[in-house]
Structure formats: structure tokens, C-alpha cells
C-alpha positions in Angstrom: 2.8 -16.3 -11.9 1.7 -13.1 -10.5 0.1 -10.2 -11.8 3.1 -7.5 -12.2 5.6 -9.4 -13.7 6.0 -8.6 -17.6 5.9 -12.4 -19.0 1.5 -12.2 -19.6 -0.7 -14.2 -20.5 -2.7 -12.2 -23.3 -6.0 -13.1 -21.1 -3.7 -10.6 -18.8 -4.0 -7.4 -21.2 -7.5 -5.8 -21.8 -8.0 -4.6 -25.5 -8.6 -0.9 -25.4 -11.8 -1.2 -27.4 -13.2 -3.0 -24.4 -12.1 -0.4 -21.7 -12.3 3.1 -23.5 -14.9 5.3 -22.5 -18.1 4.3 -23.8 -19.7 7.8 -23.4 -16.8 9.3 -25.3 -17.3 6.8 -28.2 -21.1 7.6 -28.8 -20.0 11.4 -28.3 -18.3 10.7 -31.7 -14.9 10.7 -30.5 -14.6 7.4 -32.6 -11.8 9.2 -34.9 -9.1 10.0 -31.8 -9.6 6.4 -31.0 -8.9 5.6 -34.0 -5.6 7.8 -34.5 -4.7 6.0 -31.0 -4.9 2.7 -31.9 -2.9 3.4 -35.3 0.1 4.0 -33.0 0.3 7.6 -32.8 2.8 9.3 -30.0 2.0 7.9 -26.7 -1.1 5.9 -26.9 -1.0 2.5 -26.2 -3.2 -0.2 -27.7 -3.6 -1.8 -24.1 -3.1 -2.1 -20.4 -2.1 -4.9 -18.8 -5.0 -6.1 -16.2 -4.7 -6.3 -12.8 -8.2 -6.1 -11.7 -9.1 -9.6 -12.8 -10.8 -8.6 -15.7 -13.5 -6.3 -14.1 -14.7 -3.7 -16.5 -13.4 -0.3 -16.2 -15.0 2.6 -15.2 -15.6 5.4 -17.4 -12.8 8.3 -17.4 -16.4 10.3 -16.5 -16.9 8.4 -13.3 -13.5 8.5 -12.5 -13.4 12.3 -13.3 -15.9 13.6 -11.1 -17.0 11.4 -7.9 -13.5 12.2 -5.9 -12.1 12.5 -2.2 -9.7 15.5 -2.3 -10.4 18.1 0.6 -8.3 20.4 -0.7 -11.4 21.5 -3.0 -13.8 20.8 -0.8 -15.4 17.7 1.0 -18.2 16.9 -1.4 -17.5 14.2 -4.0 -18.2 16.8 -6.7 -16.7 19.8 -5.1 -13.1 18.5 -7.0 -13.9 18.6 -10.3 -16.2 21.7 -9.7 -13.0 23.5 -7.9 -9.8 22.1 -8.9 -9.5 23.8 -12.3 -7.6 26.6 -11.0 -5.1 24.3 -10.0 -1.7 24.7 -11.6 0.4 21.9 -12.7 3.0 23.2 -14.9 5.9 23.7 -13.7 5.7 21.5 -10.9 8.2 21.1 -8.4 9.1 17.6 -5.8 11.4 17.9 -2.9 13.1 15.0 -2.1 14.8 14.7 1.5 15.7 12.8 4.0 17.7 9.7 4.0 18.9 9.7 0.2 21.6 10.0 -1.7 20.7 12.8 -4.1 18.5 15.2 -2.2 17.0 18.4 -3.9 14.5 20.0 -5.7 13.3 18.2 -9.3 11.3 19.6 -11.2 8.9 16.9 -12.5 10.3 15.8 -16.1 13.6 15.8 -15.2 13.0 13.1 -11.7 10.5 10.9 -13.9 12.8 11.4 -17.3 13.6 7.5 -19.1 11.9 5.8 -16.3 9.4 2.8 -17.5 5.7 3.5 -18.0 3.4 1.3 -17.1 -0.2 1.1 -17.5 -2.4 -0.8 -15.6 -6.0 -1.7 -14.6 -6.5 -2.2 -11.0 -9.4 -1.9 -8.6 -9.5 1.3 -6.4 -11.3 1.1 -3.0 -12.1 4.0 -1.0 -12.8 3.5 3.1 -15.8 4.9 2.9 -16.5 1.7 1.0 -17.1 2.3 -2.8 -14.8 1.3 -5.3 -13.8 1.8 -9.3 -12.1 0.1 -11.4 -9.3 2.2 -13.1 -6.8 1.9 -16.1 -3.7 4.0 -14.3 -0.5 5.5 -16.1 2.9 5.9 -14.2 6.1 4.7 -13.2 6.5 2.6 -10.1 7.7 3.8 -7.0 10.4 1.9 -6.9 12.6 3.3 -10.0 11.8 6.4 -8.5 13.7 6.0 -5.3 16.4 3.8 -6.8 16.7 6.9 -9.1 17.7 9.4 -5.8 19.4 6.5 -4.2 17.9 5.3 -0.7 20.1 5.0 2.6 20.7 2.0 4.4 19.1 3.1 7.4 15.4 4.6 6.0 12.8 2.5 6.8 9.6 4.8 5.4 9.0 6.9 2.6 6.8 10.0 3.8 4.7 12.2 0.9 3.3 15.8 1.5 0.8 17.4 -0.9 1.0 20.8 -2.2 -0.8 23.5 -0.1 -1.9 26.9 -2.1 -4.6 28.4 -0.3 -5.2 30.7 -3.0 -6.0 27.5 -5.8 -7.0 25.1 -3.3 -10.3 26.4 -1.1 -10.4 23.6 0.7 -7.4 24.5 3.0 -9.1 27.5 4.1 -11.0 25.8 6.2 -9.3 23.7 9.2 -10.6 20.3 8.1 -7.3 18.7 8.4 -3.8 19.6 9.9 -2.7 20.8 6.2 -0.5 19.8 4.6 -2.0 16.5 3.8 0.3 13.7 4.9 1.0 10.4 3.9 3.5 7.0 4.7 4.5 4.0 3.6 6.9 0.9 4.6 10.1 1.1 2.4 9.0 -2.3 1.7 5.6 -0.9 0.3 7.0 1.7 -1.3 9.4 -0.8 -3.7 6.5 -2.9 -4.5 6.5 -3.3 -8.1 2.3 -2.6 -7.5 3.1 0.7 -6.6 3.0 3.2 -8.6 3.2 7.0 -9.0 0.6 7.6 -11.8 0.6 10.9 -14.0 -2.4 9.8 -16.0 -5.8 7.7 -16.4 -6.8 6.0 -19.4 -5.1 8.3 -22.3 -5.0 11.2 -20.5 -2.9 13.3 -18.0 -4.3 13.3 -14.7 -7.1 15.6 -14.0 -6.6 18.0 -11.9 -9.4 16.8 -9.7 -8.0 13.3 -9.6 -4.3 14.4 -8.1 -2.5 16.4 -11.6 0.7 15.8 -11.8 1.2 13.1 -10.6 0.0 11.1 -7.3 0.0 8.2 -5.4 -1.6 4.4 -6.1 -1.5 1.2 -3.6 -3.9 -0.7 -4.9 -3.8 -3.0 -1.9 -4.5 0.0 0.6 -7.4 2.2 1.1 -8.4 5.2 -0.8 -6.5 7.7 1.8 -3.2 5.7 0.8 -4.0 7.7 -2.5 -2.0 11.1 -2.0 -2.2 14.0 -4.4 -0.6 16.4 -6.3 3.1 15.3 -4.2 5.6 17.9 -3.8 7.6 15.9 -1.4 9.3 12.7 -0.7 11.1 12.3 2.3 12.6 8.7 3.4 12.8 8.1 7.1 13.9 6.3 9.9 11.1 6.7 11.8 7.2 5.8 10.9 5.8 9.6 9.8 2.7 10.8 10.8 -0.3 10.8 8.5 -3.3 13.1 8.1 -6.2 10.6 8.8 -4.3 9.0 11.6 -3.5 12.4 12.9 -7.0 13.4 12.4 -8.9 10.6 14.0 -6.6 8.1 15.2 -9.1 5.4 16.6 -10.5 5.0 13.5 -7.7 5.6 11.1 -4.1 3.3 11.5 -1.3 3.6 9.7 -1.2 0.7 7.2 -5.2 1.2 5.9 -4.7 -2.1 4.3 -8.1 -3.1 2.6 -9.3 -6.0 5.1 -13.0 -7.2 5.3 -12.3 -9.0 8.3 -12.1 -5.6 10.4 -14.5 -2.9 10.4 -14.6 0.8 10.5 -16.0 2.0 14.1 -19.1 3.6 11.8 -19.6 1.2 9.0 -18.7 -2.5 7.9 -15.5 -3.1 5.5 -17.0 -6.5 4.4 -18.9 -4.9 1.7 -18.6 -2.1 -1.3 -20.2 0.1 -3.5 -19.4 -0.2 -7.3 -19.8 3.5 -8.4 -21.6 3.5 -11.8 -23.4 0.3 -10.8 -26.2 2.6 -9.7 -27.9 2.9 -6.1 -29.9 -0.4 -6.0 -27.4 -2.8 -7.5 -26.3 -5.5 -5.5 -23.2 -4.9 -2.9 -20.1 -6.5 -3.9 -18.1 -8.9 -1.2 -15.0 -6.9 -0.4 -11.9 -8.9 -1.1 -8.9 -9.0 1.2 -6.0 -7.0 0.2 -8.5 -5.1 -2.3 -8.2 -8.6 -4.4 -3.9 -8.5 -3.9 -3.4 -10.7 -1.5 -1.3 -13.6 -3.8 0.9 -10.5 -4.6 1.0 -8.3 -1.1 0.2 -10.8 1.8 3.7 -11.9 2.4 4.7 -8.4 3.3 2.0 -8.6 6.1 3.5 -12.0 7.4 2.8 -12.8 11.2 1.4 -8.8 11.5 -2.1 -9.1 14.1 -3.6 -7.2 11.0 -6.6 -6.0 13.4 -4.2 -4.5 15.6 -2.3 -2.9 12.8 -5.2 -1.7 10.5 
């Protein structure tokens, strides 16, 4: 049985008492819980576990040790800069090889499609790693919503650029827009998701508000933010790190212990909130996926395609 299927095992779903933010609880935030839990709106009394029943981090880690160069290249520079950003209304292009191209605006392309919430692992390549309770909707439902042509092969994504809320593309850091690509195959993996919130919450801004990529098989960089297009394509698109720094950045960034970055070892990762002296943990192939992802890798030289 694997992971993303809906018949669970209740082993498979992690009681919200056990993953809500500890901090937020001994702030006294004990009676939101509480309303939560009683079934209000759209809380949820648990996610279903995909990260092997690792505990979460809290939605303050998660909040405010980010990669987003938009706001800056420090880990902290996001949630110190991305305030400013504005989410609502927000806009996606879709284009390319569909059936229904145009301009959505957000609620109407994700309207009646099925939420899911789910705890997976989250690896960046610079080799640290949470553990995060996601909301979205899969990719999939997505693009069977705009209809897909026979003959795409790759779905491209493009971030917003707004120099004026964003500092970060002042500064030529990267080839803005940020860019992003995956298979079609990738794409309609049921493990792929768009997500529009973490733990009970919308998306920070800092963390890719409205709504944003997650692979949780892939590297961090597979994680693109605050998406304002969708194109499907014939042809593999160009993305930003592989554009940027090409030896050292493919196109697939699958997590893979077995090859190493040119400037650091993959075999290994830092649990943020674990603290600077804890042990390293032993990076798992496929980020800890591989039952549910390997077969789309089948016969691939995954060193030469990294």
C-alpha cells in the first residue's frame, strides 16, 4: 500500500495534538486549538502522514529559516522582507499546450478541487531538512482541470516578479523571473502538490503566499513560489539554478545521497530545530519516497541526470 492512496492505516494519520505548534500552545493559544478540533470551518482534526511518522516542525521554524531570493539571500531576510508582499487578488496564467488557456484568478482555477493535507519531509540542497504538515490540491487535478494536450511533455512555472515588493530582484542574483520544470509525469504524481497553506494557516508570505510548489522527492529549489504561471510544453524549459550554475545544478534535483554537490556531500542533513550539535541524519534516497517515485526514474543513469 503506499503512502498517497486514501485507504490508511490510522498509524498513517498524525493526531493534531501531536503536531501543532508547541510554542503556540504554551503561548496560550490552547482555546483556538480547541475551537479547531471542535470542527469549526476549515480545520481539520489531522493530516495524513507521509513522513514516516517524524515529528513536525514548528509553524515558527518553518516560518522564518527560508530560501526565497526574492527577499533577499539570508535565511531570515524572508520573513524580515516579504510582508509587503501582496497576495490578494492573485492572478495564474496558464499557457501553452492546454486546452483552456487564460488568466484565473486564484479561487476560481483551485474552486471544488480536493484538499489534502499532508506531512512530508522537506529537504533543501544545501542539506537541511524539516518536516512539514502542507495544505493544497495536487497538481494533477489542476491540470486535468485546464485540460493537457497530447503532445506536452513538461509543465513549466514562473514566479511573480514586483521589484517594488520583492527587493531581492533588484539585485541580479538570478536571471529573474525565477524558473522552474517538471516531467508531465512528475507533475501528475498524486505526491505533488500545489500547497496554499501550512499547518492551519494560509501560506506565509515568506514561505511562497498564495500558493506554491511541493515535490517532496526533489530538492528544495523544486519548491517554486508565489506562481503566476503554468505553461505545459513540448520541450524541457529552462530553470533558474540550472541556468545559473549549470555544473552544479541539473534539471531533475532528485534527492540522491549517492551523488554529491561539487561543494558539499548529499549523504547527510541538517534537522533545523535539532540544534547545531545534534547528530547528522543519513539522507534517504528519494528524500525517503523512493517505494512511491522510483519507478518514474526506471533505467535513468541518475548521476548523469541529477
Amino acid at each position: 500500500m503506499t503512502r498517497y492512496r486514501p485507504t490508511l492505516r490510522q498509524s498513517d494519520v498524525t493526531p493534531k495534538a501531536l503536531y501543532l505548534n508547541r510554542r503556540a500552545l504554551i503561548a496560550g493559544a490552547t482555546g483556538l486549538v480547541g475551537s479547531a478540533l471542535l470542527g469549526g470551518g476549515a480545520a481539520h482534526a489531522a493530516y495524513v502522514d507521509m513522513a514516516g511518522g517524524e515529528e513536525p516542525n514548528s509553524f515558527e521554524d518553518i516560518s522564518s529559516y527560508n530560501n526565497y531570493y526574492e527577499f533577499g539571500t539570508g535565511k531570515d531576510d524572508p520573513a524580515r522582507n516579504a510582508g509587503a508582499l501582496t497576495t490578494d487578488p492573485w492572478t495564474i496564467r496558464v499557457e501553452g499546450l492546454v486546452e483552456k488557456p487564460g488568466d484565473y484568478a486564484l479561487g476560481d482555477l483551485l474552486e471544488g478541487l480536493p484538499v489534502e493535507e499532508r506531512i512530508y519531509r522537506f529537504r533543501c540542497v544545501e542539506a537541511w531538512s524539516m518536516v512539514i504538515p502542507w495544505r493544497g490540491i495536487e497538481l494533477r487535478h489542476i491540470l486535468e482541470r485546464v485540460g493537457v494536450q497530447p503532445s506536452a511533455k513538461y509543465v513549466a512555472f514562473e514566479t511573480l516578479v514586483r521589484p517594488e515588493e520583492m527587493p531581492g530582484v533588484r539585485y541580479p542574483v538570478l536571471d529573474w523571473p525565477y524558473r522552474e520544470g517538471l516531467r508531465l509525469d512528475e507533475a501528475m504524481h498524486p505526491l505533488t502538490l500545489m500547497a496554499t497553506g501550512v499547518y492551519d494557516e494560509d501560506l506565509p508570505n515568506q514561505n511562497g503566499a498564495p500558493i506554491r510548489l511541493v515535490v517532496p522527492w526533489k530538492y528544495g529549489f523544486k519548491s517554486i513560489k508565489s506562481i503566476v504561471t503554468l505553461r505545459l510544453t513540448e520541450e524541457q524549459p529552462k530553470t533558474s539554478w540550472n541556468m545559473s550554475q549549470p555544473g552544479e545544478y541539473g534539471f531533475y534535483s532528485n534527492v540522491n545521497p549517492e551523488v554529491d554537490h561539487p561543494r558539499w556531500s548529499q549523504a547527510t542533513e541538517r534537522r533545523i530545530g535539532d540544534g547545531l550539535f545534534a547528530r547528522r541524519r543519513e539522507t534517504l534516497m528519494f528524500n525517503g519516497y523512493a517505494e512511491e517515485v522510483g519507478g518514474l526514474y526506471a533505467g535513468m543513469d541518475l548521476a548523469k541526470n541529477f
